[in-house]
N, C-alpha and C positions, 0 to 999 in steps of 0.2 A: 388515048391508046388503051388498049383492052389488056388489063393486067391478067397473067396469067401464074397462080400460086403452085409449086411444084411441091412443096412438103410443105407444113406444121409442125414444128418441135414442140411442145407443150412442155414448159418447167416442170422440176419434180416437186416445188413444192405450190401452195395455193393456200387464201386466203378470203377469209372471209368477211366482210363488211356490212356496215348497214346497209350502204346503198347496193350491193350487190355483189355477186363473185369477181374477184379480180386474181389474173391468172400471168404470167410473165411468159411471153412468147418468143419464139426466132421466126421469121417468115422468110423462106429465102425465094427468089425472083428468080424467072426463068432467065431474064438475063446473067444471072448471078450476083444482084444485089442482094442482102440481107437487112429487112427492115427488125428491129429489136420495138417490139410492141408489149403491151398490156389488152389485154381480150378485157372489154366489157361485158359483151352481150350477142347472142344471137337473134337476130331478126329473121323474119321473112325477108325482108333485103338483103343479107348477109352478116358477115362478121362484122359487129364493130368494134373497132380498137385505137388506141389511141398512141400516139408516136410524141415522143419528147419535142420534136422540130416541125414536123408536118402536120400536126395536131391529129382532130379526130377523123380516122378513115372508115370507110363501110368495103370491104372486099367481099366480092358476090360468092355465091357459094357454088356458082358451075363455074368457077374459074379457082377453086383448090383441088388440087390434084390427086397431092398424097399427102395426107395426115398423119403425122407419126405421134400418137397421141403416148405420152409417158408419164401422167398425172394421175389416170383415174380421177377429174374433179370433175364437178360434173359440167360445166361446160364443156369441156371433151366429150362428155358423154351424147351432151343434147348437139353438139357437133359433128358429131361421128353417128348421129341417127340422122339428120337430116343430109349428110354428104350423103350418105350410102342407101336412105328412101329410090325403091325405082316409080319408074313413072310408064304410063302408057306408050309415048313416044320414045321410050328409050330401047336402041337396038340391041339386038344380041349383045353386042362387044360390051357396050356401055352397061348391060346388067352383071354380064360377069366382072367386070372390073368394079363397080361400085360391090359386088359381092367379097370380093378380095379385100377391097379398104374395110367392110366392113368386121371381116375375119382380123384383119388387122391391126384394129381397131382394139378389138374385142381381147385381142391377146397382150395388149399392150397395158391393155385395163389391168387385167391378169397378173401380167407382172410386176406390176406397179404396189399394187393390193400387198404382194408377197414380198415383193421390197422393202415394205414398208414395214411390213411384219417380221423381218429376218428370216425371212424362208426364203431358200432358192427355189427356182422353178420347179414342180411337182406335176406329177400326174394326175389327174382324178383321183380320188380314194374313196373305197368305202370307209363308213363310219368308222370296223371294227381295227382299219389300218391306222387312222389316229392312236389309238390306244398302245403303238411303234415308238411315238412322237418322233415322229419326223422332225428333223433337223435342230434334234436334242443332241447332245454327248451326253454318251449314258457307259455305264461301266457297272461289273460285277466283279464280287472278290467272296474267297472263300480260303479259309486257313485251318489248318488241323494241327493239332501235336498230342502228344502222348506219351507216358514211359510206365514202366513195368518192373517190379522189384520187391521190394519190403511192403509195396503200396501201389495200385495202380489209378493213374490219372488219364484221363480224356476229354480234352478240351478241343470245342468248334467253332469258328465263327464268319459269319459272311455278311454280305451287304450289297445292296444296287442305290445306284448315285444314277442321277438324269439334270443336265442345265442346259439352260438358254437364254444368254444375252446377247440383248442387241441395244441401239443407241436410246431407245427410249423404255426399255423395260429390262428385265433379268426375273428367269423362274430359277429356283435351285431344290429337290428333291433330296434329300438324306437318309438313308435309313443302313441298320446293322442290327444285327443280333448276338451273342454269345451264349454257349450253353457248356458246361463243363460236367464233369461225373469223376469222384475220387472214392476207390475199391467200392462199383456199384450205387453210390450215396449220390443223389443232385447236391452239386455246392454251386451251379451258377446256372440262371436259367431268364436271362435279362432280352428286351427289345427295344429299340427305337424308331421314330419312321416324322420327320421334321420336312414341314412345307412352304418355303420362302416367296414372297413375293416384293421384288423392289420396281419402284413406279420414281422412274428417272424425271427431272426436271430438266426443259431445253435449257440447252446452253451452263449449265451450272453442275457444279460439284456435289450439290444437296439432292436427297432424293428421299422421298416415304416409303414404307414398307411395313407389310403385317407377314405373320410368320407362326404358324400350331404347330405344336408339336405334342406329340404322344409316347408315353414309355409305359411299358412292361418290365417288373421285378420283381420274384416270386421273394425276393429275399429281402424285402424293404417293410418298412408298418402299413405300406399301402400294397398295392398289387398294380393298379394301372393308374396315369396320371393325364390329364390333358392340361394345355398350356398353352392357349393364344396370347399375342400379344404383340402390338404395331405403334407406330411410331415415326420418328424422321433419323435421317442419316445424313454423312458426311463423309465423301471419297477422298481421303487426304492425299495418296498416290493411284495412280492411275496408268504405271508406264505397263511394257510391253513383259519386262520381266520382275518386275515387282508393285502389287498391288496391297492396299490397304485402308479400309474404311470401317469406322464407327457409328454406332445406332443407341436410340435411346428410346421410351414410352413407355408405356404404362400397359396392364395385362394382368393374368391372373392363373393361377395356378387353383385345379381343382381332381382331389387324390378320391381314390374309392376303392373299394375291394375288402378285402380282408377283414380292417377296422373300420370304424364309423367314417362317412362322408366326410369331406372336408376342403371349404373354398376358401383359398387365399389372393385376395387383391396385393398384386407386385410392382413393382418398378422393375423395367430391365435395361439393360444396359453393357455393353462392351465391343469389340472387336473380332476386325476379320483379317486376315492378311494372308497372301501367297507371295513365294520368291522363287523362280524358276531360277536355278544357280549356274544349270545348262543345258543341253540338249535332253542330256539322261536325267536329272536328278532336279525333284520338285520338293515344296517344304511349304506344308500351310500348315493353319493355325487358327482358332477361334480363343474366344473367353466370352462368356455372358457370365452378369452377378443378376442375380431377381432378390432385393429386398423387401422384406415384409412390410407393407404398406397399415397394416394392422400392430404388427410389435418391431420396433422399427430395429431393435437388438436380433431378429432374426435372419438369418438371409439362407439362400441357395445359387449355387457355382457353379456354370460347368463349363472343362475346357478342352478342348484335342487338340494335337501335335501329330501329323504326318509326314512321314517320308517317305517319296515315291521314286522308284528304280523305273526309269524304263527299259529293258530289258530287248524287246523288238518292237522295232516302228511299224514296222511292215504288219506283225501279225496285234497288234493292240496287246501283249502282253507286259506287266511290267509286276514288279516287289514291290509293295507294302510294308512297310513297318509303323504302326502306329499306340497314341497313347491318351488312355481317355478318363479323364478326374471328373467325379461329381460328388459337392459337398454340400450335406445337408444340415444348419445349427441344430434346425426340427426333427431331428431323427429323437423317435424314442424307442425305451427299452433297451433290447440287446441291440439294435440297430446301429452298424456302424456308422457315424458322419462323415466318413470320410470312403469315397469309392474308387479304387485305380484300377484302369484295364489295357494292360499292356498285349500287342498282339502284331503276328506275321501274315500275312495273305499272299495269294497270285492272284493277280486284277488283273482284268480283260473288259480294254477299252472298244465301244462301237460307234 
């Protein structure tokens, strides 16, 4: 009896072997049987697959219907070219219809790709529209104060944040500046801008990650600093309202500006944590220590503490108040070793 195949569900995940692509299927039958296969291979005779009971089948390929391909592997792919191939003999009906599986096909691929990437479905974009980052959370904050008397003070400071996690990667963006002026004199004139990457491991708690970062401080023995440095980690909590994971590796610190050059091989190491306490009100936290891999009595610290008000959901505005320590043993001169910056913002989240 002439089997007729109405859909292809194609698994979302795929795997790849010596002996070839092996792909986990649903076939369902126009009678409404559903056969649970493994896709080997496409032939010129058809699909062939192989069934836990009925062993190995060949289903032709003008008797699949509708392909709902949702893998993007490429058997999907070399399936959904030869379904949708027309042919000289084939009439109107049948090219417009194999033209539709093949749109359909093609969008499935699509989304698949994007799924997989943690992106929802998107438009086309030009190049310059990436530069948005699409299906990033990104936020800006900017904070003023000031007074006037025996002394005048003016202090600013602002910052843009951009992340994206998803089950197999996380980017995280950081950056902030502070500039301050007391009766005309600069007494603060500081920048940062830190670039995370963690590269998640299936199924496990462990994950690797490399991570630069740049500072600007006209008020330090250097002037600008760079700081890469990667390693592995370890996600000890992971719920919905409080997270927390540690990292560890190796990296280096190298200062310039002002005074003579200067490269330092570090060790780094510490902690990350959020605790959403409730709708309105967030509280995260870092620590990193980089000791001196050269004078091992040396080190450098740094830590922040946030509190975030959200204020309206609707319009992405929320309160800030935050607190930022960086301690240096290598501070020379007049150079404090010890840095704290306390500070208020309105953040607007997008």
């Amino acid at each position: 009896m002439k089997v007729c195949v109405t859909r292809v569900l194609i698994a979302l995940s795929a795997t790849l072997s010596i002996g070839g692509f092996v792909v986990g299927e649903e076939v369902v039958l126009t009678n409404g049987d559903t056969l649970n296969v493994v896709v080997k291979e496409v032939t010129a005779k058809g699909v062939v697959a192989e069934h836990a009971l009925l062993g190995e089948l060949v289903i032709p390929l003008e008797n699949i219907e509708s392909p709902k391909f949702t893998s993007g592997s490429i058997i999907a792919q070399e399936m959904s070219k030869k379904l949708t191939e027309t042919k000289e003999k084939d009439s109107a009906e049948e090219v417009a219809k194999k033209k539709k599986l093949a749109e359909e096909a093609a969008k499935a691929d699509k989304d698949a790709l994007l799924d997989e990437l943690g992106v929802g479905e998107v438009e086309e974009k030009q190049w310059y529209e990436y530069l948005l980052l699409p299906g990033w959370k990104k936020s800006v904050q900017l904070g003023f104060s000031g007074s006037e008397g025996n002394s005048e003070t003016t202090n600013i400071n602002g910052g843009f944040k951009a992340k994206i996690d998803t089950d197999t990667y996380m980017w995280d963006f950081d950056s902030a500046f502070f500039y301050g002026k007391t009766d005309g004199e600069e007494t603060k004139n500081q920048a940062y801008a830190q670039l995370k990457r963690d590269f998640k491991l299936v199924d496990s708690k462990w994950f690797l990650f490399t991570q630069a970062r740049y500072d600007y401080d006209t008020f330090q023995d250097w002037r600008h600093r760079i700081a890469p440095n990667a390693g592995i980690g370890y996600q000890i909590f992971d719920e919905e309202t409080f997270k927390l994971k540690a990292q560890a590796g190796p990296g280096f610190a190298y200062n310039f500006g002002d005074v003579e050059d200067k490269f330092v091989p570090e060790l780094s190491f510490g902690w990350q944590g959020s605790w959403n306490v409730n709708e309105s009100n967030t509280i995260t936290g870092s620590t990193q220590v980089f000791p001196n891999l050269d004078e091992y009595e040396e080190y450098r610290a740094t830590s922040s503490l946030d509190w975030k008000i959200t204020m309206d959901q609707l319009t992405g505005l929320s309160l800030k108040f935050g607190l930022l320590h960086e301690y240096n043993s290598m501070a020379e001169g007049d150079t404090s070793k010890s840095d704290v910056k306390y500070y208020g913002s309105l953040v607007y989240d997008f």
